[in-house]
N, C-alpha and C positions, 0 to 999 in steps of 0.2 A: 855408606851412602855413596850412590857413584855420582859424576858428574852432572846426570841428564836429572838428577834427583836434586842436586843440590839450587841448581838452575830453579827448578821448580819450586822449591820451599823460596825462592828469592822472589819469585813470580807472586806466588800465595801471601807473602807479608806485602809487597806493596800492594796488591789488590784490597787487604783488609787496610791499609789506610787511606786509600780511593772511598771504599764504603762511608769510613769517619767519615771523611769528607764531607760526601754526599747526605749525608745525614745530618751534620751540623747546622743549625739553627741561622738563618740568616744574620743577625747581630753577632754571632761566636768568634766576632774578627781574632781576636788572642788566640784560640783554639785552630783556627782556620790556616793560623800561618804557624804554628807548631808543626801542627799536621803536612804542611808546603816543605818545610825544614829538613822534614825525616823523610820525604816521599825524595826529595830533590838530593838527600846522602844516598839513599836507600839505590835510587837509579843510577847518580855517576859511580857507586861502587861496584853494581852489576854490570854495568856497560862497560864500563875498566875490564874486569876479568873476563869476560867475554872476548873486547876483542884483543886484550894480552896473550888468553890461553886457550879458549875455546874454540873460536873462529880459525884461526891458524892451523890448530890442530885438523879440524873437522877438512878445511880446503889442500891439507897436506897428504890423509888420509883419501878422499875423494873428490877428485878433477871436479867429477858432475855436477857435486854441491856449492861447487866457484859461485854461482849466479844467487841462490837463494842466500851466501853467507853475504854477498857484496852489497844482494837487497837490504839484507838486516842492517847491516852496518850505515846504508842511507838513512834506513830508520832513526836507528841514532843517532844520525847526524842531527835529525830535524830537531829530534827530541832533546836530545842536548840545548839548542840553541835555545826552544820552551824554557828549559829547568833554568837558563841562564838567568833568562827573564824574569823569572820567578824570582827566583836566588834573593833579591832585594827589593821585588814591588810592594809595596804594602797592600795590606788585606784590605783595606779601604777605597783602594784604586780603584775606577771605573771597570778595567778592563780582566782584575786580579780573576774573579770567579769564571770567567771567560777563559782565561790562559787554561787555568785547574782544566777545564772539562773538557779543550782541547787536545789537551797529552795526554788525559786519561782515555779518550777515545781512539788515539794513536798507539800507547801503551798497548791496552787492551787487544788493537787491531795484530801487535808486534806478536805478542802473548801469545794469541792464537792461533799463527799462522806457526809460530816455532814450535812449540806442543804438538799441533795438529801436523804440521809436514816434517820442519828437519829434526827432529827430536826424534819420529820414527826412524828416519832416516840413517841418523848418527847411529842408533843403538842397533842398527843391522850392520853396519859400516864396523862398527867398532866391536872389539871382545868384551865382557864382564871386566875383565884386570884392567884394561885399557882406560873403562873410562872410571874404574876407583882409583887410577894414578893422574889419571883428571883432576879427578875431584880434589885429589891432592894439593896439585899444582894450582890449581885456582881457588884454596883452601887459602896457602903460603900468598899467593898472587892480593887478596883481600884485605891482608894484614897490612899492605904498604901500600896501595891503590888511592887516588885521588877522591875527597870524599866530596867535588863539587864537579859542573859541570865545566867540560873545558873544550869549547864546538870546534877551536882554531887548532887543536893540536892535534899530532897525527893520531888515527886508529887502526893501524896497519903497524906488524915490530919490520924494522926493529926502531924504527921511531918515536911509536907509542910506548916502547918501555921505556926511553929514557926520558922523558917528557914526562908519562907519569910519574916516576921520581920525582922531579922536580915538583910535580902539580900537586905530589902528596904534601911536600915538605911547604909548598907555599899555603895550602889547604888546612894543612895543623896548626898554623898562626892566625889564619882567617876564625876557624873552629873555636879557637883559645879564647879567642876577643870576642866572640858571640857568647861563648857559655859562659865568660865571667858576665856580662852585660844582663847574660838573662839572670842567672842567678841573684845581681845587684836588685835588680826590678823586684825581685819576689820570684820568680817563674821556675818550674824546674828544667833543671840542666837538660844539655843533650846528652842521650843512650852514650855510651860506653868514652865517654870523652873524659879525659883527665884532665882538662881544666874545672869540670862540673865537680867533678871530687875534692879539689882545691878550694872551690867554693862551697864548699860543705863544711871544710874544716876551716875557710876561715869563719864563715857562723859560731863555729862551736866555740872558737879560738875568741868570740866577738871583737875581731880585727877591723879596723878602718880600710876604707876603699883604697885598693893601692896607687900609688904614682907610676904612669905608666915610664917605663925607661927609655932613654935615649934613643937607643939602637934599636926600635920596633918598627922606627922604620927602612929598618934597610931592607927590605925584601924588596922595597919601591924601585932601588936604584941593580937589581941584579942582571938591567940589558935588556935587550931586544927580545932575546930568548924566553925572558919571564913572560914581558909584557904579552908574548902570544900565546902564551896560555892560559892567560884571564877571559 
């Protein structure tokens, strides 16, 4: 799989949870924000590796392409700030089903224009080997990637890589504290989270709800720095 392919299968699963969406039942609030959960991981991991490895790449490779990557990246901006919103509105909000269909009509507008323009674009610009060592690098790039929205932090490197760092590690505490909560509830866990695995085994274990510890909140107190990339 090269790069321009891997993008795509990223493009194709959030659009099959856009459909959930739009298909779910007016009353499916629980469903509704599941589905908001995975759409809102699903995009700030795409957006990460993008413009960690992709964008870079492509405007290093091709002067020309400056303007359509700098487009995209406004995109995100906008769209981030959406996902943020989301991130914690309840499905019961006024405005919740409103936010949902404005990013997916922004998503969607993003979608098409990169498929449709710079994606030909790239794959003429670039060799075969070129963009499977893409795909590589924004393969690795994925594994440590922020899995929430973060609109105030840079997305340009060398900024955004060390920022993301930080947004991963503050993102993995956030992450931990939802999928024990859902699992508490009854609900199942989030995709590929090792706290949701935790909460399986303490089912099995039939373990009491744990005591959260001391120091959970120190991520509050880590500065200036943190606080701008909430």
């Amino acid at each position: 799989m090269d790069a321009i392919a891997l993008l795509k299968a990223d493009h194709k699963t959030v659009e099959t949870l856009f459909r959930k969406f739009e298909q779910a039942g007016p009353n499916a609030k629980k469903l509704k924000r599941r589905l908001v959960d995975q759409i809102v991981r699903e995009l700030a991991v795409h957006a990460a590796i993008e413009e960690q490895v992709f964008y870079p790449a492509v405007r290093a490779k091709d002067a020309k392409l400056g303007d359509q990557v700098l487009e995209a990246l406004e995109e995100h901006h906008v769209a981030k700030w959406l996902l943020k919103e989301l991130e914690n509105l309840p499905p019961e909000a006024e405005r919740f089903n409103a936010k949902v269909k404005v990013l997916m009509e922004n998503i969607r507008t993003h979608v098409a224009e990169e498929e449709g323009e710079l994606f030909p674009r790239v794959r003429k610009a670039f060799s075969p080997s070129e963009l499977k060592e893409m795909a590589q690098a924004l393969t690795m790039a994925r594994k440590v990637a922020p899995t929430r929205p973060h609109p105030r932090a840079p997305d340009t490197p060398p900024g955004n890589v060390a920022a993301g760092a930080l947004s991963a590690v503050l993102d993995m505490g956030k992450d931990a504290v939802r999928s024990v909560r859902r699992g508490l509830e009854g609900l199942a866990p989030e995709p590929a989270s090792l706290a949701g695995k935790a909460v399986r085994k303490m089912r099995r274990q039939k373990l009491k709800r744990p005591t959260p510890k001391p120091g959970n909140g120190a991520v509050h107190g880590m500065g200036v720095e943190a606080s701008q990339l909430m």
